[in-house]
C-alpha positions, -999 to 999 in steps of 0.1 A, spaced: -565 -183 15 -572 -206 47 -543 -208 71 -526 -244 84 -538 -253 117 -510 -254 138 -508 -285 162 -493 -293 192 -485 -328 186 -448 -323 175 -438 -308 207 -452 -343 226 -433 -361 204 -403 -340 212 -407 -329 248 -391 -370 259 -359 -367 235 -322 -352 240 -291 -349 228 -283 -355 194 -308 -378 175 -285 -383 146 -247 -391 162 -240 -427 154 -236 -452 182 -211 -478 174 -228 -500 195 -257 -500 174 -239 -505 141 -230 -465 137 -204 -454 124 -205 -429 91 -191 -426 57 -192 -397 30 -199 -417 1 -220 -440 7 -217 -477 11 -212 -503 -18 -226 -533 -4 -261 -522 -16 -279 -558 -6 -302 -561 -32 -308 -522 -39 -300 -520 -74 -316 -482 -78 -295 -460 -97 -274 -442 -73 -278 -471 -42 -276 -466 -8 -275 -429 5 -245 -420 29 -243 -431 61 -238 -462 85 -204 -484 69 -216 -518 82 -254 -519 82 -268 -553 96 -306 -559 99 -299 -561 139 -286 -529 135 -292 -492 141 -288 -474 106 -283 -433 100 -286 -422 64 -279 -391 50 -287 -364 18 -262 -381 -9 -240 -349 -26 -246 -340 -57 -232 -316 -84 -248 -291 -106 -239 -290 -144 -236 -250 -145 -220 -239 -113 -204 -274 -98 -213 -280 -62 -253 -287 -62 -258 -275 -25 -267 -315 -14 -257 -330 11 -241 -300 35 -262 -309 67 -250 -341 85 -256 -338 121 -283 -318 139 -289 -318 178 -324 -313 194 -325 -296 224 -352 -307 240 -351 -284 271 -352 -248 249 -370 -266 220 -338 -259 196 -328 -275 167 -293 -266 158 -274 -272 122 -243 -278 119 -226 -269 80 -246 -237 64 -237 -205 60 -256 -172 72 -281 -193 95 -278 -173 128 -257 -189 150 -264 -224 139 -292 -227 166 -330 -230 148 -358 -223 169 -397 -228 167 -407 -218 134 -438 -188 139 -467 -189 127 -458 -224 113 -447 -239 143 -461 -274 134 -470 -295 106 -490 -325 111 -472 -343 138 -442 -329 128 -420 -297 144 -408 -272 121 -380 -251 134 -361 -216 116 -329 -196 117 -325 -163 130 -333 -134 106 -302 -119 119 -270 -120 136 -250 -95 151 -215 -84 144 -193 -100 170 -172 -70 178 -194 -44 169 -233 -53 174 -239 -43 141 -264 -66 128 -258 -90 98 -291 -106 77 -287 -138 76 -304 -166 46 -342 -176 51 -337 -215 67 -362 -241 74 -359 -271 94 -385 -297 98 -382 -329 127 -401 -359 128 -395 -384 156 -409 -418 170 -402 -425 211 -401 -456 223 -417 -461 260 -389 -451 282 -383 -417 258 -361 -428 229 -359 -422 196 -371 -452 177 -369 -438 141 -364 -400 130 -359 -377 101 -346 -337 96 -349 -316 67 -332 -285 60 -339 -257 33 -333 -232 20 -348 -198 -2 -320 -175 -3 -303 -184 -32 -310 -181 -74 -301 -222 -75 -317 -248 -45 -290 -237 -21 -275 -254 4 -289 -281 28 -297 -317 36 -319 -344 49 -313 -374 75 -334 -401 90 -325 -433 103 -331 -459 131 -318 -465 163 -325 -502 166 -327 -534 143 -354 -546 118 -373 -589 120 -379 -591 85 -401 -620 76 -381 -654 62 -391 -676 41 -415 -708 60 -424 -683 87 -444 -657 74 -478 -658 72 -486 -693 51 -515 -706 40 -528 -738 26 -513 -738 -8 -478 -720 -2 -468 -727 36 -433 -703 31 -454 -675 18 -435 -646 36 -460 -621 38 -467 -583 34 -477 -555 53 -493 -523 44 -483 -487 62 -494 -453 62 -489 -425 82 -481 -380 72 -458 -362 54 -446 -326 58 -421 -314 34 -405 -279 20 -406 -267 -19 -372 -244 -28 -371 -233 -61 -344 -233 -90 -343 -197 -103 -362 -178 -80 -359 -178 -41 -383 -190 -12 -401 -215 8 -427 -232 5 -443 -260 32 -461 -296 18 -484 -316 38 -499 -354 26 -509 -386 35 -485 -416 27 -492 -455 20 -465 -477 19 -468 -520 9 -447 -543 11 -442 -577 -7 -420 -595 14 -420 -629 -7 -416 -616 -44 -393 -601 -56 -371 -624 -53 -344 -595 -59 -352 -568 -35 -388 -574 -23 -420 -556 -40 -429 -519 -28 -457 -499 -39 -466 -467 -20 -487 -438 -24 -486 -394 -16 -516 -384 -19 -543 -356 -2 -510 -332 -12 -513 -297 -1 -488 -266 -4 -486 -235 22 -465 -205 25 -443 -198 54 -471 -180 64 -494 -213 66 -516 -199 41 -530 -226 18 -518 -219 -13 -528 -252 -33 -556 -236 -53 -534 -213 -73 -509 -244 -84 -537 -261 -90 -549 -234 -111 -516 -228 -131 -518 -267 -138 -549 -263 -153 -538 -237 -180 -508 -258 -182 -529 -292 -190 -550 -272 -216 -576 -263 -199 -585 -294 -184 -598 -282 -150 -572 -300 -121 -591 -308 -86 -564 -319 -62 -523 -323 -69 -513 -352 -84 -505 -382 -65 -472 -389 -60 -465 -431 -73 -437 -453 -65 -425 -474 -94 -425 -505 -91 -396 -535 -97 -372 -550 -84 -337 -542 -66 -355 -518 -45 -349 -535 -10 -324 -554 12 -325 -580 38 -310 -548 63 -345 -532 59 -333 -506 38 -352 -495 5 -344 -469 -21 -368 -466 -54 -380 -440 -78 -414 -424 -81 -430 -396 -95 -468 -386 -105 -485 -378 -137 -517 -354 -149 -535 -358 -182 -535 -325 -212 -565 -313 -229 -550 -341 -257 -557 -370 -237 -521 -374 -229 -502 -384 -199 -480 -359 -190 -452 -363 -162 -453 -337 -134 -429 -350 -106 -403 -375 -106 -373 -384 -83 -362 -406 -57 -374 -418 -18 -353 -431 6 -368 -452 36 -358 -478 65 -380 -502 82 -374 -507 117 -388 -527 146 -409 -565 145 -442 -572 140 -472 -549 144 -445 -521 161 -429 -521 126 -425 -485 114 -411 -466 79 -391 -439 84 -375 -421 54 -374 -388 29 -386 -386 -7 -375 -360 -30 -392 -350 -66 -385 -321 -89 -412 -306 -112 -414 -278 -133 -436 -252 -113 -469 -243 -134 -474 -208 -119 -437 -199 -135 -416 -198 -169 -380 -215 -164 -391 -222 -126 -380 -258 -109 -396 -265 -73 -379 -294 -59 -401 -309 -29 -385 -328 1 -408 -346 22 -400 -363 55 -426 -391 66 -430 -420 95 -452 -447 88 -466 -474 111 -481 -512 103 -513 -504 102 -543 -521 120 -578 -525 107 
């Protein structure tokens, strides 16, 4: 097995930002709610809009965060329980706020996986000693992964956190958040890009950018680390319900916490799986596409999932579930910044579930 190469590239994104990334300013539309927001905009998705900022405008900073969810055996699904993380960027600390056994809330860099991609991965503390008599405590295996965008003078643009966890027989308790810290200029109709037979043709614009994610499992315990390439498009004159998106997770590879590549032997159980019929890379991962997917705030919320082909001849569905994104900024500075969840059933396992949650920040790109 090859190990991840490790890069420094998240702590350059990190070393220029402070404080807490994910605290609402009111002054830049903040503001949270636990459930969630009604006023979906155009974002007919089953489910809507993720909780998060009350009053989103498109001029408007927006924070979203993991919606809660409820298991049908044992009630409380574990969703949802991280809301507010801080980055310290002096000690390079990330510290969690809501979950139980993690140290003393304060994550540091992860070892040996300290990176992934452009993206920091950060861990809890193994143990914790007994405030009153030293006597030390294990604690749950935690995994936090940060991605972040600075503007020029240092601050956050767009970011996203995800926090897992492998300690428990279920998914266990966690979260993920991203958002925006400043408005959206979505194209309108008459002044997008025109041409000689439609002068209000809005436009579209194409994205791409990495992924880094972690797998927990549904009856058996552990992490696991994704890496991928993303594409994202965007159809900003039809719809004419929610805009068109398309986008693409693809080049997907897996890793243990101890950045071992383990893609081969998935690949390998999905090959017995299918039949026999020999499987070369992981499946890529394919939005759906329709409309009531986006708003007018630059917010979009869709389904997706990704498919392989049995011995038959047959399609077969591997992953499916949700992704949850904001566009921020104007022009070529645009950005995507959101999380995407899908839940499979793993190949190497009987009566295994691998749910992967993968964090991504995309820019317009230029030829």
């Amino acid at each position: 097995m090859t190990p991840i190469r490790l890069t420094v590239a998240a702590l350059l994104l990190l070393s220029a930002c402070g404080g807490n990334p994910f605290i609402s300013d009111t002054s830049t539309g903040g503001g949270d709610t636990g459930g969630g927001t009604t006023d979906t905009g155009g974002i007919t998705t089953d489910g809507g809009l993720p909780p998060g900022t009350a009053s989103p405008t498109a001029a408007t900073g927006i924070k979203r965060s993991e919606p809660a969810g409820k298991d049908k055996t044992n009630g409380d699904s574990g969703n949802g329980y991280v809301k507010n993380v801080t980055y310290n960027s002096a000690a390079d600390t990330f510290k969690v706020d809501n979950l139980g056994f993690d140290g003393n809330n304060v994550f540091a860099r992860a070892t040996p996986v300290s990176s992934l991609g452009p993206y920091a991965v950060y861990e809890g503390k193994p143990s914790q000693p007994d405030s009153v008599t030293g006597t030390p405590i294990s604690q749950f295996q935690h995994r936090a992964i940060y991605g972040v965008s600075n503007d020029a003078t240092g601050k956050a643009k767009v970011q996203f956190a995800i926090v897992r966890t492998g300690a428990y027989v279920d998914y266990g308790f966690g979260g993920f958040l991203y958002s925006r810290s400043g408005g959206v200029t979505l194209p309108k109709e008459g002044v997008g890009a025109g041409d000689s037979e439609n002068p209000d043709y809005r436009g579209q614009a194409h994205f791409e950018g990495k992924v880094a994610g972690l797998r927990d499992f549904k009856a058996r315990g552990g992490l696991e680390y994704t890496t991928a390439d993303m594409r994202v498009d965007i159809d900003f004159d039809d719809f004419n319900d929610g805009n068109a998106v398309k986008g693409y997770v693809e080049n997907r590879k897996i890793f243990d916490t101890n950045g071992n590549d383990i893609t081969q032997d998935v690949l390998d159980a999905l090959t017995v799986k299918a039949g026999d019929v020999t499987q070369t890379e992981l499946p890529t991962i394919v939005f759906t596409v329709g409309p009531g997917v986006m708003n007018d705030n630059g917010e979009i919320v869709g389904l997706l999932g990704s498919n392989y082909y049995d011995s038959s001849g047959s399609l077969k569905a591997l992953d499916s579930g949700k992704y949850y994104a904001l566009v921020s900024g104007a022009g070529a500075d645009q950005q995507v910044v959101g999380v995407f969840v899908v839940e499979a059933d793993d190949p190497r396992y009987t009566g295994v579930k691998v749910r992967e949650t993968g964090g991504f920040i995309l820019d317009r790109s230029v030829p």
